[in-house]
N, C-alpha and C positions, 0 to 999 in steps of 0.2 A: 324437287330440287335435290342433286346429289350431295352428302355431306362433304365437309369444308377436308382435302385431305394432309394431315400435318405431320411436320418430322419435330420429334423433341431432339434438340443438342445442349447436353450439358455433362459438367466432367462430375456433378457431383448427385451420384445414386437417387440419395434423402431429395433434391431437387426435382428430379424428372418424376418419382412416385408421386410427389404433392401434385404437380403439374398432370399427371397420367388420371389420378382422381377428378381431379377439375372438369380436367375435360370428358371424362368418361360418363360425367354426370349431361354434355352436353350433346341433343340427339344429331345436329348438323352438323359437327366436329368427330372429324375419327383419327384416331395417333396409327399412320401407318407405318412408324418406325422411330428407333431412337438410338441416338449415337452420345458417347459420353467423349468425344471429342471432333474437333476440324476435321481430320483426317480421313477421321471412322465415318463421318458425315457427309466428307466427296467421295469415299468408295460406296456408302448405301446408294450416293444419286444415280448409278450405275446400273442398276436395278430397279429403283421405284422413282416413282415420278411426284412428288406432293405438293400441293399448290402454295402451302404453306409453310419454311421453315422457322421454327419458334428457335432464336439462337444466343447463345449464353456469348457474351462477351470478349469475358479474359478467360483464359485454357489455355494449358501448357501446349508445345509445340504450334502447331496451327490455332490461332487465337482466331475468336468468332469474327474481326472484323479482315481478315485476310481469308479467310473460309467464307465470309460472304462476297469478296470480291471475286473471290475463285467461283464460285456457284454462280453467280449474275454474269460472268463473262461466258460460262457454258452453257447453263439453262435461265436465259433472261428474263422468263414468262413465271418463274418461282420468285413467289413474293416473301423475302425475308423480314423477321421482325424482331431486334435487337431485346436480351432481356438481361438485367444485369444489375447488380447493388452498386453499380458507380454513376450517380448521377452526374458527373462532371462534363464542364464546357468538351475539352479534349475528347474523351470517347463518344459521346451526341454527335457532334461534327464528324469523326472519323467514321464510324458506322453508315450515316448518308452517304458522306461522300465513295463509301465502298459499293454503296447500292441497296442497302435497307429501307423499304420502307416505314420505318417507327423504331420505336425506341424506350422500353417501358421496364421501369427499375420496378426489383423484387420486391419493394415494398406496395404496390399498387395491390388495391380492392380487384380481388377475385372476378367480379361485375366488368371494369375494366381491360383487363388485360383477354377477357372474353370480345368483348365491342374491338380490340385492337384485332385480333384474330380475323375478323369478317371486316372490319374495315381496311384493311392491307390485301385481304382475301379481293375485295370488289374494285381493287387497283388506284387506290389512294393514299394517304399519306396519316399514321395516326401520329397525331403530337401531344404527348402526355401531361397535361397541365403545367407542374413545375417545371417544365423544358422550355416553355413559352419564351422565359426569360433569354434564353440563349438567342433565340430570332429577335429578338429587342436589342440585345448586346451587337448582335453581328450587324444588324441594321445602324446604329450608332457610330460604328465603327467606319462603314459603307459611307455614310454622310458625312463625316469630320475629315474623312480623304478625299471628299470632293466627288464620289462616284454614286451620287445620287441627290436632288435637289429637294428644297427644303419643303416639307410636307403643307401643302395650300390653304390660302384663307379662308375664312366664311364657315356658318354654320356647319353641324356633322352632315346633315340632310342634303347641303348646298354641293357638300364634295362631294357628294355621291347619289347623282339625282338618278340614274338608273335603279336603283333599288327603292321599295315600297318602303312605310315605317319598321314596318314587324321586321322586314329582310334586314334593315341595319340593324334592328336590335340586338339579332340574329347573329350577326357580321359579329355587334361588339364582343359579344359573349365568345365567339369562340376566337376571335383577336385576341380576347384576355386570358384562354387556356381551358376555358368550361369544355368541360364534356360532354354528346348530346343533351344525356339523362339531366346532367343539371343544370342545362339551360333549357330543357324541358319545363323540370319542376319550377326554375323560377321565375318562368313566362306564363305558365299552367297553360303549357300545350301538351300535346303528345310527343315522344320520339319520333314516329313518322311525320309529322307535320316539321317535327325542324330538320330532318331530312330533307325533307319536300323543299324548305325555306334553301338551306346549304345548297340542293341541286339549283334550285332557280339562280341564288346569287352567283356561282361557278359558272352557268350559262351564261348571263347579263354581263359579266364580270368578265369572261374566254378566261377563266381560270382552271386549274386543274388537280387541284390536292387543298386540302387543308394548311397545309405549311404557305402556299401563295395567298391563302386568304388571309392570315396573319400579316404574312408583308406587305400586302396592299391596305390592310388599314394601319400599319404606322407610316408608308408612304403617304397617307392621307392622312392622316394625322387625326385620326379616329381616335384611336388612344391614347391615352395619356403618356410618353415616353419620357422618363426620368435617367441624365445621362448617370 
């Protein structure tokens, strides 16, 4: 399998070295280029092709989430992945709606923002735990307007009889924002095995990202939703 190939964009030096290390240490990840702004980051695309662009947020002139709208309407097959010290409602939402697949603030576990890289990489959706709340809020918001109906009676099992036990477990955990690894550790399965569970439930389910399987358990009212 060929390594994963990724462009750093970020306007600040000290940033892209830490980041450049990271990933240097990792053998399926190669940094084929790096741009310390928007701009500098649509003229590399012009030349290289990376599967993966790792994109800093806010940057003066071309900010990362009009740099990523600009890159997805030219090369829509480049999977972008939002990284930024602004955990907030406003830039999460503006970043998807540009075309990002994920969204993972500078503070995240080294581990982390690795599993983000290959999971945007294999054309899915990473949702960084503390973000979770955001698709809770938007969902709430969704329901109080009338454009979505109130999540069904009966047991968890009962709303969702397509799935086996272990798959809902599965579902809750990452409804509530866990990340493979630790809804791994505290099922005591493997990473690949709750892989295995996420593909099955997305198949059963005609789902397609992780951010749909979120929505579908507060439409089912799997989780606990507090307005």
């Amino acid at each position: 399998m060929s390594a994963i190939k990724l462009l750093l964009v970020d306007d600040h030096e000290i940033v892209r070295a830490g980041l450049r290390m990271l990933f240097q240490a990792e053998k399926d990840i190669e940094i084929i280029g790096e741009a310390s702004s928007g701009e500098a980051a649509l003229e590399m695309l012009e030349s290289i092709q990376p599967d993966v662009v790792l994109m800093d947020v806010v940057m003066e002139g071309v900010n990362g989430i009009e740099a990523t709208r600009r890159i997805k309407e030219r090369f829509p097959q480049i999977a972008i992945l939002g990284l930024t010290m602004h955990e907030d409602q406003q830039y999460f939402f503006k970043m998807l709606q540009a075309g990002a697949s994920g969204y993972v603030p500078k503070r995240a576990a080294p581990d982390d923002l690795v599993s983000a890289i290959h999971t945007v990489y294999h054309g899915e959706v990473f949702l960084y735990p503390s973000l979770a709340k955001y698709l809770v809020e938007d969902f709430l918001q969704r329901r109080s307007g009338g454009m979505m109906a109130a999540p069904p009676t009966g047991s968890k099992m009962e709303r969702c009889p397509e799935l086996t036990p272990r798959e809902c477990e599965v579902l809750l955990k990452i409804a509530d924002g866990k990340t493979n690894r630790e809804i791994a550790e505290t099922l005591d399965i493997s990473v690949k095995t709750v892989d295995r569970h996420r593909e099955n439930i997305m198949r059963k389910l005609e789902l397609h990202s992780r951010v749909e399987l979120v929505k579908f358990a507060i439409s089912q009212g799997l989780i606990s939703v507090q307005p």
